[in-house]
N, C-alpha and C positions, 0 to 999 in steps of 0.2 A: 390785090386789095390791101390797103393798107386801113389800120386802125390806131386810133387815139385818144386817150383818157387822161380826163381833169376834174376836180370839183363834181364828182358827182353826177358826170357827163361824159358819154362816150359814144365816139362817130367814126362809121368806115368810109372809105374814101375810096372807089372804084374809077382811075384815072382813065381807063377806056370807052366806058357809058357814061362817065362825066356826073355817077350818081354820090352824093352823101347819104348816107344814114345816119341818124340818131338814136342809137339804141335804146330799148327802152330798160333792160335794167344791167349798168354798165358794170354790176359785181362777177358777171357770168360772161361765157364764151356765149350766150343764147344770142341768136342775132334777129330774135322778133324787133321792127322798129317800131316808133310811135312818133316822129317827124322825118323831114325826107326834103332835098331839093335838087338841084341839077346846078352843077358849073359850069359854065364856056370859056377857056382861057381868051381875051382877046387882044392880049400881046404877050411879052415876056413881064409885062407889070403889071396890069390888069386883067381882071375876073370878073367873069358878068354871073349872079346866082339869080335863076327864077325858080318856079316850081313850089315854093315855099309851104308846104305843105303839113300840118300836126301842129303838134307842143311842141311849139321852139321858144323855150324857155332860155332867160338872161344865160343860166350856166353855157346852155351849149351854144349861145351867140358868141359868149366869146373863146367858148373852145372852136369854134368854128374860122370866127376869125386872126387866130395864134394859128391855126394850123395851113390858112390860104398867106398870112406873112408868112411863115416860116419854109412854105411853098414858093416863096418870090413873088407874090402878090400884092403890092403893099395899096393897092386902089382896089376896090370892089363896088360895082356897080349893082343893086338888086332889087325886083320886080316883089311888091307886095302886093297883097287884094288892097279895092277900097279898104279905107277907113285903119288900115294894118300900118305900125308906126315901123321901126327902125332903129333901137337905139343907136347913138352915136351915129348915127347918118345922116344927109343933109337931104331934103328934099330938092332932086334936077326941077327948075322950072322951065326950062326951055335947052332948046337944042336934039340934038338926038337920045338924049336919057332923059328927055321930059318924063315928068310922074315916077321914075326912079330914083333910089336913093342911092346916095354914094358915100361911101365911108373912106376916108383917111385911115389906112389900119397905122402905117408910121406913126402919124401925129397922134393918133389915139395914144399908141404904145407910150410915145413921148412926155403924155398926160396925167399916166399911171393908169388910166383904165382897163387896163387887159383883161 
């Protein structure tokens, strides 16, 4: 398991059940979470995240997506509920990621957004 901390945000990364966590208070080794979601690597550049699950608060979106670039993922494909936005993601209207959102993590970076 690996873990990582930013801004007031902090998430473990379990690379063999493909699970994140976002813990809920990231001053402590306490590993109670309060959001949650699942990766799929689907290449060596792309990451598919569903499961979207809790408070997924701005901070830990982009602690989330600094730590799947720095993973070598720079495309991220991810499944919300209805009505559930995306910052920095674009809504797929068609093809096989229809209703999915997909994020440029590169171009973001290149943006200054991180």
């Amino acid at each position: 398991m690996e873990e990582y901390y930013e801004d007031g945000a902090k998430l473990s990364l379990e690379n063999g059940t493909g699970i994140i966590r976002f813990l809920k208070n990231p001053e402590t080794d306490d590993m109670d979470f309060e959001a949650i979601c699942v990766f799929t690597p689907l290449s060596d550049k792309v990451v598919k995240i569903s499961g979207m699950l809790g408070k997924m608060t701005r901070a830990r979106l982009r602690l989330l997506f600094k730590v799947l670039l720095y993973k070598g993922w720079p495309v991220v494909y991810a499944h919300r509920l209805q009505g559930r936005k995306l910052p920095m993601g674009k809504m797929m209207e068609d093809g096989d990621f229809a209703c999915w959102w997909r994020v440029d993590l590169k171009a973001i970076q290149k943006e200054g957004h991180e």
